[in-house]
Backbone atoms as SQL, in Angstrom:
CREATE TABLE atoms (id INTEGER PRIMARY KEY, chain TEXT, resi INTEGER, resn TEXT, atom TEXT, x REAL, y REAL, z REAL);
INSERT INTO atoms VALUES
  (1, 'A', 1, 'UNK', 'N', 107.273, -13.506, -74.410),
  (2, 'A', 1, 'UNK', 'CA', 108.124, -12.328, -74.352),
  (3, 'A', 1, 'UNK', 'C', 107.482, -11.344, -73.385),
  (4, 'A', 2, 'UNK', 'N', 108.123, -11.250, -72.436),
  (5, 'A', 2, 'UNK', 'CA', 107.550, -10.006, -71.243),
  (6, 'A', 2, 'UNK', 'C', 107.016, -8.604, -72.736),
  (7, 'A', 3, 'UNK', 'N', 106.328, -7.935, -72.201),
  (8, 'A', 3, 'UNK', 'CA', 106.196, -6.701, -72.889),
  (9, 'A', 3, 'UNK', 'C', 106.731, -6.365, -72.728),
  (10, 'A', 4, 'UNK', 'N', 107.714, -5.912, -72.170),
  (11, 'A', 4, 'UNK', 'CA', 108.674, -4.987, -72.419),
  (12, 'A', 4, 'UNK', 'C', 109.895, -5.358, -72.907),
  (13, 'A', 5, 'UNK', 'N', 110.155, -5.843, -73.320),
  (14, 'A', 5, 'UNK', 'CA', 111.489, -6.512, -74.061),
  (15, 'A', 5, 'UNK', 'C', 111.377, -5.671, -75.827),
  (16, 'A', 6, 'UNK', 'N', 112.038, -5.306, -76.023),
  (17, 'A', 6, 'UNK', 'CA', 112.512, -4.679, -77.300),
  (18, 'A', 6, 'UNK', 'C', 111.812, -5.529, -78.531),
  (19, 'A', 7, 'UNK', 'N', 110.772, -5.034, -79.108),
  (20, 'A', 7, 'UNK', 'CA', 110.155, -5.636, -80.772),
  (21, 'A', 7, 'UNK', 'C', 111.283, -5.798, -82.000),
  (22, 'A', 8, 'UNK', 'N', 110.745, -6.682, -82.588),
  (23, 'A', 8, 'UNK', 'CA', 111.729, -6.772, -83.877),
  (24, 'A', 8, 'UNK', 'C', 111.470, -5.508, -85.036),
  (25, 'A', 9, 'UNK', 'N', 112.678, -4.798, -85.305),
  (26, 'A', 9, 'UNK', 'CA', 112.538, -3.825, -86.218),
  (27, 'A', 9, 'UNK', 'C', 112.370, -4.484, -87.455),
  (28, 'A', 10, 'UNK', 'N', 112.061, -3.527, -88.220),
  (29, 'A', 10, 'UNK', 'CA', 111.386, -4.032, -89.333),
  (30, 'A', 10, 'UNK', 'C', 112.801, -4.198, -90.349),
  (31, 'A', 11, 'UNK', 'N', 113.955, -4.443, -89.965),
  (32, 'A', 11, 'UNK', 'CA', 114.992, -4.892, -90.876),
  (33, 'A', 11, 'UNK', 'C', 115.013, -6.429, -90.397),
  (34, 'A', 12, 'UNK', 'N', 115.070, -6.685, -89.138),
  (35, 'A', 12, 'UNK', 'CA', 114.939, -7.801, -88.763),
  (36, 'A', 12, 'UNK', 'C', 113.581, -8.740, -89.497),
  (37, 'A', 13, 'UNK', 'N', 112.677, -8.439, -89.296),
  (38, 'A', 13, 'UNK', 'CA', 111.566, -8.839, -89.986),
  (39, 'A', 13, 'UNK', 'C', 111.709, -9.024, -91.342),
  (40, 'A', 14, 'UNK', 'N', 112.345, -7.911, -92.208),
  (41, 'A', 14, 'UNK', 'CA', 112.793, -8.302, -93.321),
  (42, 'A', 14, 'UNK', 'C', 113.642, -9.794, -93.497),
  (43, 'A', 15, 'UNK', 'N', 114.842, -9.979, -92.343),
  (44, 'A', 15, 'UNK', 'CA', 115.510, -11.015, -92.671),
  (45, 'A', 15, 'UNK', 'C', 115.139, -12.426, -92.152),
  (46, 'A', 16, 'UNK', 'N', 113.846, -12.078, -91.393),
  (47, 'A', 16, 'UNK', 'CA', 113.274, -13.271, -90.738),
  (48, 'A', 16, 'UNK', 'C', 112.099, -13.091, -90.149),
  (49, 'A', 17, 'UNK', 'N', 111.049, -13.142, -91.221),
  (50, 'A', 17, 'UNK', 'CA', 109.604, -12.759, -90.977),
  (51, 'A', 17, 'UNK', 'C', 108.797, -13.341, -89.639),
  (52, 'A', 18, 'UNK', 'N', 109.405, -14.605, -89.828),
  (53, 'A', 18, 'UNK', 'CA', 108.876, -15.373, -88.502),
  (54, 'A', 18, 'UNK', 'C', 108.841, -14.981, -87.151),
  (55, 'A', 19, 'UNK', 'N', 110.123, -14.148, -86.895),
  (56, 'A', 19, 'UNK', 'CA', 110.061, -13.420, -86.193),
  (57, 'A', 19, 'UNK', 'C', 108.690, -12.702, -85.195),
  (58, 'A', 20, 'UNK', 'N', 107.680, -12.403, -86.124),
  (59, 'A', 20, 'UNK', 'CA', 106.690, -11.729, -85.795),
  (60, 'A', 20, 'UNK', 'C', 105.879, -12.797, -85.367),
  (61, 'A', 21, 'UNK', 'N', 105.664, -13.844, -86.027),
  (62, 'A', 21, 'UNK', 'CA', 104.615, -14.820, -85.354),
  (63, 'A', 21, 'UNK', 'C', 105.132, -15.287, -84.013),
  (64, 'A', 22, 'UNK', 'N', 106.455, -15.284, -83.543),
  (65, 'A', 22, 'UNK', 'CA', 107.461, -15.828, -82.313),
  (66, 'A', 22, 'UNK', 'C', 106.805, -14.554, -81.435),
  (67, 'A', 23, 'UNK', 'N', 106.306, -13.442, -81.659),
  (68, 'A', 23, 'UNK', 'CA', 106.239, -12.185, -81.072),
  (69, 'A', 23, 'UNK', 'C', 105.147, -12.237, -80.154),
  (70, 'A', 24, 'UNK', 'N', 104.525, -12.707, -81.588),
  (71, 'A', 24, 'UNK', 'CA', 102.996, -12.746, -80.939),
  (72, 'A', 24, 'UNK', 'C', 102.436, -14.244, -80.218),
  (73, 'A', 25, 'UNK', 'N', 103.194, -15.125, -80.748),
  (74, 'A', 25, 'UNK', 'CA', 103.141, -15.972, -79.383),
  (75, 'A', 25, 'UNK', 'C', 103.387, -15.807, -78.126),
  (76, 'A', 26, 'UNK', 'N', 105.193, -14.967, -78.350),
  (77, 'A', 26, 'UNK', 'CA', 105.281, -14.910, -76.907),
  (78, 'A', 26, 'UNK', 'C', 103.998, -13.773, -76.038),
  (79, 'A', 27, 'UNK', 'N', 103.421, -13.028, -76.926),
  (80, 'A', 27, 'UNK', 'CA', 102.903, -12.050, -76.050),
  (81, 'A', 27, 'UNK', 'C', 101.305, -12.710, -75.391),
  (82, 'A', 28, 'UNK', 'N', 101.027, -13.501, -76.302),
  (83, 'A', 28, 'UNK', 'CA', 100.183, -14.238, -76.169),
  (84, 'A', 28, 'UNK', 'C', 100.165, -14.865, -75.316),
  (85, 'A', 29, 'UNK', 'N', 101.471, -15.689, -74.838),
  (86, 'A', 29, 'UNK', 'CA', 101.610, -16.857, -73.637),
  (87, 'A', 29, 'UNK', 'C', 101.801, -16.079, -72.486),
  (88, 'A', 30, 'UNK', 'N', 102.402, -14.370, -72.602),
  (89, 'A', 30, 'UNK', 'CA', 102.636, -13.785, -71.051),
  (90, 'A', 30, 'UNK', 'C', 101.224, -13.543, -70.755),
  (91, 'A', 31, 'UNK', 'N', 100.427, -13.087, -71.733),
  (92, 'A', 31, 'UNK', 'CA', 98.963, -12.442, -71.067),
  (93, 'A', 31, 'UNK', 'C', 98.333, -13.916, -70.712),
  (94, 'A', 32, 'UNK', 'N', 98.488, -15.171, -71.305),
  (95, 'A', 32, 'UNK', 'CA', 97.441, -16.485, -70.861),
  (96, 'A', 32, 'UNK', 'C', 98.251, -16.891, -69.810),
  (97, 'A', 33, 'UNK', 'N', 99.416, -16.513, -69.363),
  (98, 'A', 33, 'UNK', 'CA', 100.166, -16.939, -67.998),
  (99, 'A', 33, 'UNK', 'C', 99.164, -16.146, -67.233),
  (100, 'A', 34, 'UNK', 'N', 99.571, -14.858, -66.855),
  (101, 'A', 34, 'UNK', 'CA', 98.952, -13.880, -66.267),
  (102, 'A', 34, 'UNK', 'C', 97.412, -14.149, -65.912),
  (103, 'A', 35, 'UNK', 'N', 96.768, -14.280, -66.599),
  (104, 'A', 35, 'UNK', 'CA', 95.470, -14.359, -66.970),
  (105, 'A', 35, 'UNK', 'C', 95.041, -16.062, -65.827),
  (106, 'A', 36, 'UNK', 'N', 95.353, -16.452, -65.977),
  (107, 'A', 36, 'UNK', 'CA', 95.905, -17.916, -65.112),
  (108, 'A', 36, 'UNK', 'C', 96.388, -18.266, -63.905),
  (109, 'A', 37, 'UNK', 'N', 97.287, -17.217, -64.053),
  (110, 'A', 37, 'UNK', 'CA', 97.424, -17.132, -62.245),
  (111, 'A', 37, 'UNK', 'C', 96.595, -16.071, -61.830),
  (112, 'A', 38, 'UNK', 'N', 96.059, -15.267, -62.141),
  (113, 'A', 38, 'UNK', 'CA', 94.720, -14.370, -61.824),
  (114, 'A', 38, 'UNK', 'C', 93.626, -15.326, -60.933),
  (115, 'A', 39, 'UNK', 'N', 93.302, -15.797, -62.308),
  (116, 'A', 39, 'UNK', 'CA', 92.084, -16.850, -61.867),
  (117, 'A', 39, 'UNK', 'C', 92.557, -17.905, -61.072),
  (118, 'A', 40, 'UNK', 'N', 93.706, -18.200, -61.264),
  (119, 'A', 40, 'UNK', 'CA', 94.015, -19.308, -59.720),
  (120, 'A', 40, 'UNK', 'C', 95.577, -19.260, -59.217),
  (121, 'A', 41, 'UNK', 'N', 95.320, -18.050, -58.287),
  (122, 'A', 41, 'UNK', 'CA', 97.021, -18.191, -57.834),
  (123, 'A', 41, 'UNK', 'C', 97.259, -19.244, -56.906),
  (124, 'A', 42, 'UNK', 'N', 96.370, -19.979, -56.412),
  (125, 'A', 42, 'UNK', 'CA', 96.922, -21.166, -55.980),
  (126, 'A', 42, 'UNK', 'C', 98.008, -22.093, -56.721),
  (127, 'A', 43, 'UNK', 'N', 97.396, -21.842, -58.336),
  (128, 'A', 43, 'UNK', 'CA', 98.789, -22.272, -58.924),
  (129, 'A', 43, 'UNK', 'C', 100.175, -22.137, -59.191),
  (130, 'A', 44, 'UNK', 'N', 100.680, -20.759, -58.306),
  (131, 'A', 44, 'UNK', 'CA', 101.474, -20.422, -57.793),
  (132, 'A', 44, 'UNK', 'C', 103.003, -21.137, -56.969),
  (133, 'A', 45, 'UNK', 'N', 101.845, -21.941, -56.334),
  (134, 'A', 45, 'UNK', 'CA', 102.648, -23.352, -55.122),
  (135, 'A', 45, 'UNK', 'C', 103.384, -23.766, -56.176),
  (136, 'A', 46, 'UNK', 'N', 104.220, -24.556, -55.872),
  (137, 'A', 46, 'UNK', 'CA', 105.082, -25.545, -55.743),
  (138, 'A', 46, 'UNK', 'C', 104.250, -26.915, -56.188),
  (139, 'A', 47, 'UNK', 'N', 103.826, -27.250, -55.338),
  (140, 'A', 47, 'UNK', 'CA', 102.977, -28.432, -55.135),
  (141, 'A', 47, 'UNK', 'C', 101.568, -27.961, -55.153),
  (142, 'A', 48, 'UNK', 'N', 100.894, -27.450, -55.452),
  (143, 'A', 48, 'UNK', 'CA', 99.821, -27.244, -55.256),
  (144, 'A', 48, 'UNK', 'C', 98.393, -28.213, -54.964),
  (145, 'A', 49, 'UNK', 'N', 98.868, -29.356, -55.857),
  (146, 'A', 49, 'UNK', 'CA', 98.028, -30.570, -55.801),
  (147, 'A', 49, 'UNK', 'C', 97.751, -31.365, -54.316),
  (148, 'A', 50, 'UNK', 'N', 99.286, -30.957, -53.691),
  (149, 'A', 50, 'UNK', 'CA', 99.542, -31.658, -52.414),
  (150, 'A', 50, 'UNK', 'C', 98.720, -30.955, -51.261),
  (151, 'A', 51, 'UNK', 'N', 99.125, -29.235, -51.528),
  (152, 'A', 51, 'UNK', 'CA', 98.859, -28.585, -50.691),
  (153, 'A', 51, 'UNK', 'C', 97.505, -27.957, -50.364),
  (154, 'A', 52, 'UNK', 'N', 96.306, -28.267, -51.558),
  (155, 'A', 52, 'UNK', 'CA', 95.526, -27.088, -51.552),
  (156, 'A', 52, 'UNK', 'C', 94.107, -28.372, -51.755),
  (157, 'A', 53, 'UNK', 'N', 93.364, -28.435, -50.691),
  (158, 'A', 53, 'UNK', 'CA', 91.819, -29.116, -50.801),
  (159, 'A', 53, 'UNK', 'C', 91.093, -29.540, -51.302),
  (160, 'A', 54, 'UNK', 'N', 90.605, -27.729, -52.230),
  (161, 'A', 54, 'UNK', 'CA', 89.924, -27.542, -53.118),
  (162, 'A', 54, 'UNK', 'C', 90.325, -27.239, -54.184),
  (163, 'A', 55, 'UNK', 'N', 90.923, -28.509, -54.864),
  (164, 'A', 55, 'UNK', 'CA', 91.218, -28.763, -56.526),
  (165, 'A', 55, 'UNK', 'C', 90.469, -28.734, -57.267),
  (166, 'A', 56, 'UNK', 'N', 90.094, -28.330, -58.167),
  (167, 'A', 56, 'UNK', 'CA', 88.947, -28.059, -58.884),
  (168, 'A', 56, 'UNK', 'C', 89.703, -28.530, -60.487),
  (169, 'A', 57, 'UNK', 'N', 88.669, -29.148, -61.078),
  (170, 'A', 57, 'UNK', 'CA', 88.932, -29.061, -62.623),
  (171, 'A', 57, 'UNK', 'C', 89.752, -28.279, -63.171),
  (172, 'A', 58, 'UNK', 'N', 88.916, -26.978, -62.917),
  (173, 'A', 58, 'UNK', 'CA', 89.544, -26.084, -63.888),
  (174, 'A', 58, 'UNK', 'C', 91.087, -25.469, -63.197),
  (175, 'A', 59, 'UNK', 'N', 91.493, -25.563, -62.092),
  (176, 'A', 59, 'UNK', 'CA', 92.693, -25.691, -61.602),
  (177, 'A', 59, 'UNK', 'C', 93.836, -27.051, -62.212),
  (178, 'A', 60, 'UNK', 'N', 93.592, -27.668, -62.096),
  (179, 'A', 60, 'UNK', 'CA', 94.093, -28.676, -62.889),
  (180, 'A', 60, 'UNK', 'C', 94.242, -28.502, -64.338),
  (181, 'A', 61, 'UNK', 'N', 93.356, -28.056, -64.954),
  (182, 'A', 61, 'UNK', 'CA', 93.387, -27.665, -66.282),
  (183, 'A', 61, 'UNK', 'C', 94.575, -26.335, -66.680),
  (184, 'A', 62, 'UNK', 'N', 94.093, -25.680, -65.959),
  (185, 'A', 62, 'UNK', 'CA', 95.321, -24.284, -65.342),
  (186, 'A', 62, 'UNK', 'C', 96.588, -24.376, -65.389),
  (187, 'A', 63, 'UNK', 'N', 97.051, -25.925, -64.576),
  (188, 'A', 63, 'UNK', 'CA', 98.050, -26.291, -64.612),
  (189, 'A', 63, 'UNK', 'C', 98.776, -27.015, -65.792),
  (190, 'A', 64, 'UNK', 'N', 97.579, -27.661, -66.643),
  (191, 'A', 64, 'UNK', 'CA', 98.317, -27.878, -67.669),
  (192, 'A', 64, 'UNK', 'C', 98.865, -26.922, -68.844),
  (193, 'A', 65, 'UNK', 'N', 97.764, -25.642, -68.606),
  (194, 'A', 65, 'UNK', 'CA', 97.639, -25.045, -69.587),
  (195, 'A', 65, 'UNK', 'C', 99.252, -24.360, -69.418),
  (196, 'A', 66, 'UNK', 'N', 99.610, -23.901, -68.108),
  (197, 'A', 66, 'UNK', 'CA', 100.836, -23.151, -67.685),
  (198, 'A', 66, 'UNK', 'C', 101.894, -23.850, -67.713),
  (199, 'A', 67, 'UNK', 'N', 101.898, -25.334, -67.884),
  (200, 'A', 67, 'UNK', 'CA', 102.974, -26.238, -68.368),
  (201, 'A', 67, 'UNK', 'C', 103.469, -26.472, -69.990),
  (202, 'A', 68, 'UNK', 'N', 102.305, -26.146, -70.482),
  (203, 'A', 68, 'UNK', 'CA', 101.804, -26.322, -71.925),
  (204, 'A', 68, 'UNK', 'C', 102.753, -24.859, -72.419),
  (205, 'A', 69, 'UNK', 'N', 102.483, -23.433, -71.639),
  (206, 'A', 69, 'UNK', 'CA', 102.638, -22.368, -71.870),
  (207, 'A', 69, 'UNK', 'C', 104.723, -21.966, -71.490),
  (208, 'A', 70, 'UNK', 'N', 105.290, -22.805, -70.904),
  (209, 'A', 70, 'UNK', 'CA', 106.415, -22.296, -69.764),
  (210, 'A', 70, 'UNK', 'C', 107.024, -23.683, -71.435),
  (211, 'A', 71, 'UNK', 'N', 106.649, -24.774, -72.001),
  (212, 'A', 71, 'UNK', 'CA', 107.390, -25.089, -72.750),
  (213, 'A', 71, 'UNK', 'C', 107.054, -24.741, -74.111),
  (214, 'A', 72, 'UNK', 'N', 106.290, -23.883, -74.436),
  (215, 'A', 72, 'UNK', 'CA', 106.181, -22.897, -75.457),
  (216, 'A', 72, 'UNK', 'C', 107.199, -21.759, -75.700),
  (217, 'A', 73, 'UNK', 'N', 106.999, -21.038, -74.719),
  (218, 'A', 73, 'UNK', 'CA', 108.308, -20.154, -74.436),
  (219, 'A', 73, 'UNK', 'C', 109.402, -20.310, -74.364),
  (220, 'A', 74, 'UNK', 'N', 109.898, -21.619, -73.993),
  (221, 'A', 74, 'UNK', 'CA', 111.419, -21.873, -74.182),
  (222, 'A', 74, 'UNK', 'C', 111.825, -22.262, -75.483),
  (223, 'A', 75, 'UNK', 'N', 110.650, -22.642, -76.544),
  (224, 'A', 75, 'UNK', 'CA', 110.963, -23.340, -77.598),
  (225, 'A', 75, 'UNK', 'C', 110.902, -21.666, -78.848),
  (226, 'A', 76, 'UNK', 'N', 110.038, -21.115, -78.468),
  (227, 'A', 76, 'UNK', 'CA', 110.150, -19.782, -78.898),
  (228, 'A', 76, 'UNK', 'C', 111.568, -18.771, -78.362),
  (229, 'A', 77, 'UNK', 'N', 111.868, -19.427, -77.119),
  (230, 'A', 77, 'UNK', 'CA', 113.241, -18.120, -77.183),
  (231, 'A', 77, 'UNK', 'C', 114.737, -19.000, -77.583),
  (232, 'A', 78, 'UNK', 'N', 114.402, -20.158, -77.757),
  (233, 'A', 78, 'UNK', 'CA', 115.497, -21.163, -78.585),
  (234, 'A', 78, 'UNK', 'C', 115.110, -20.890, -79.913),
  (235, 'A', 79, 'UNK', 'N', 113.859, -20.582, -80.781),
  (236, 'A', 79, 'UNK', 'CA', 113.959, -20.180, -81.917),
  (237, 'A', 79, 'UNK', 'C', 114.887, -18.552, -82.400),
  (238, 'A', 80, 'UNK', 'N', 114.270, -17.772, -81.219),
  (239, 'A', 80, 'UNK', 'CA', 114.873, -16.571, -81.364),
  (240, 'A', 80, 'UNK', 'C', 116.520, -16.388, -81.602),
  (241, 'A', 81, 'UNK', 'N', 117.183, -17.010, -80.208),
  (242, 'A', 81, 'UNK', 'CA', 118.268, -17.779, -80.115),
  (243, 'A', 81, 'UNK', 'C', 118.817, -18.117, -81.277),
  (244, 'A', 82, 'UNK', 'N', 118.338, -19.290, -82.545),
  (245, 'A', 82, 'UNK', 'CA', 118.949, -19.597, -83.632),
  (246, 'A', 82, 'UNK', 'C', 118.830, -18.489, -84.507),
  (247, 'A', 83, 'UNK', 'N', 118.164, -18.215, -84.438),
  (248, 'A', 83, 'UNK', 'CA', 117.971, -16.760, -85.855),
  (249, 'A', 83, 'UNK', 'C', 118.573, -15.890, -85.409),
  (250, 'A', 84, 'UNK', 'N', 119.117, -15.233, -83.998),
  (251, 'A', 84, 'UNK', 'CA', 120.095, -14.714, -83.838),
  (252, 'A', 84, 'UNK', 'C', 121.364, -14.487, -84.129),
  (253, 'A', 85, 'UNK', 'N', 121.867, -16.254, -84.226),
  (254, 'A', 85, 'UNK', 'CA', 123.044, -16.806, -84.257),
  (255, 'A', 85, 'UNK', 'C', 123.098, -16.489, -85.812),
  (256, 'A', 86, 'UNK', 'N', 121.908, -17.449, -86.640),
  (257, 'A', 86, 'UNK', 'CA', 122.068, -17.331, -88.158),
  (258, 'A', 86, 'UNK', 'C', 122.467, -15.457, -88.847),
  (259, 'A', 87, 'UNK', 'N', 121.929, -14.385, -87.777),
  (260, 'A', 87, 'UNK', 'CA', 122.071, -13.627, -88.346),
  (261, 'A', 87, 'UNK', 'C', 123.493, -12.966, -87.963),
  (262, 'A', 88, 'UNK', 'N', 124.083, -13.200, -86.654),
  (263, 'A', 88, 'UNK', 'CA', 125.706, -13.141, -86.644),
  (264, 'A', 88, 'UNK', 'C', 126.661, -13.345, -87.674),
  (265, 'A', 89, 'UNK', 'N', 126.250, -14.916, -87.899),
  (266, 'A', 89, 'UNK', 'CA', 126.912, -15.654, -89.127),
  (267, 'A', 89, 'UNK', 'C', 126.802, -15.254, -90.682),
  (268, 'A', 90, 'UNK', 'N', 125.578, -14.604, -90.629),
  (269, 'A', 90, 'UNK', 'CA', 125.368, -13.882, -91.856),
  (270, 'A', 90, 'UNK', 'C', 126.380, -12.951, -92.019),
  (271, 'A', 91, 'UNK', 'N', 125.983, -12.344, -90.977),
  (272, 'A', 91, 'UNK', 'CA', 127.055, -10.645, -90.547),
  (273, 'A', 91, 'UNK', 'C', 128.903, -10.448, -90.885),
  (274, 'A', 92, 'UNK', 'N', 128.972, -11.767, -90.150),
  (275, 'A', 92, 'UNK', 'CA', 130.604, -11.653, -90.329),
  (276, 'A', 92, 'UNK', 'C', 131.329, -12.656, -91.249),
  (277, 'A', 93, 'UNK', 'N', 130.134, -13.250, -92.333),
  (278, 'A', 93, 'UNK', 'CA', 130.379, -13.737, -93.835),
  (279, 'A', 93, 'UNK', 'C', 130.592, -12.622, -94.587),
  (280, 'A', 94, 'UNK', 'N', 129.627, -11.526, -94.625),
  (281, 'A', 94, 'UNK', 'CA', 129.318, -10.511, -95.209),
  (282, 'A', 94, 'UNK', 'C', 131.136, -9.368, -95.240),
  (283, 'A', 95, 'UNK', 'N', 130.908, -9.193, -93.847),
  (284, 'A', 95, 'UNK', 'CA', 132.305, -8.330, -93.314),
  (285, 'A', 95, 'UNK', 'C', 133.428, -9.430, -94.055),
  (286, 'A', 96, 'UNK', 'N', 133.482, -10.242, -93.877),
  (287, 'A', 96, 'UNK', 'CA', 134.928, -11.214, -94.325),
  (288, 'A', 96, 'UNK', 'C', 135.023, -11.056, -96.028),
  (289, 'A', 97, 'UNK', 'N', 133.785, -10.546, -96.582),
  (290, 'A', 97, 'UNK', 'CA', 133.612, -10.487, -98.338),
  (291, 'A', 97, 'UNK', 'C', 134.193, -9.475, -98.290),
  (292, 'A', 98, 'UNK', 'N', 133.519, -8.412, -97.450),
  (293, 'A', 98, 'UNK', 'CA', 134.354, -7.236, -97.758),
  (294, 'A', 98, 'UNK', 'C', 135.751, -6.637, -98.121),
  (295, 'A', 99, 'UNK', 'N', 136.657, -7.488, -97.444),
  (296, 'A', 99, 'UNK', 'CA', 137.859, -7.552, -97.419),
  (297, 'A', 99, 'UNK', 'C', 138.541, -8.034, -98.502);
């Protein structure tokens, strides 16, 4: 989750605690992205493997880690995604009782 993207209020949290651990993953994976291309913006490229000499271990490692990290995040904003939906569906069960 970029930092700046809007936190879960604490009603949300009420209806889906998990929420918060999804939070702090995502914030977790923007600073170990960041943190990663710091230390090697060569990993930046495209190809980098193709393009760049001096491959080093820990570049390679880099790369897995930021592959490791880019399908973390999608699986965290597809979680978000469903608990979204579940809480729509909650919403306009609720409104339809009303009536």
């Amino acid at each position: 989750m970029p930092l700046d993207l809007p936190r879960a209020t604490p009603e949300q949290l009420a209806e889906a605690p998990e929420l918060a651990a999804l939070e702090v993953l995502d914030c977790a994976a923007h600073v170990a992205t960041r943190a990663l291309l710091a230390a090697g913006p060569e990993l930046l490229d495209h190809d980098f493997l193709l393009e760049h000499a001096n491959i080093t271990p820990q570049l390679c490692l880099g790369a897995a880690v930021l592959s490791a990290l880019d399908t973390l995040t999608v699986a965290v904003e597809r979680y978000r995604v469903h608990l979204d939906q579940l809480a729509a569906l909650r919403l306009r069960k609720t409104e339809n009782n009303a009536f």
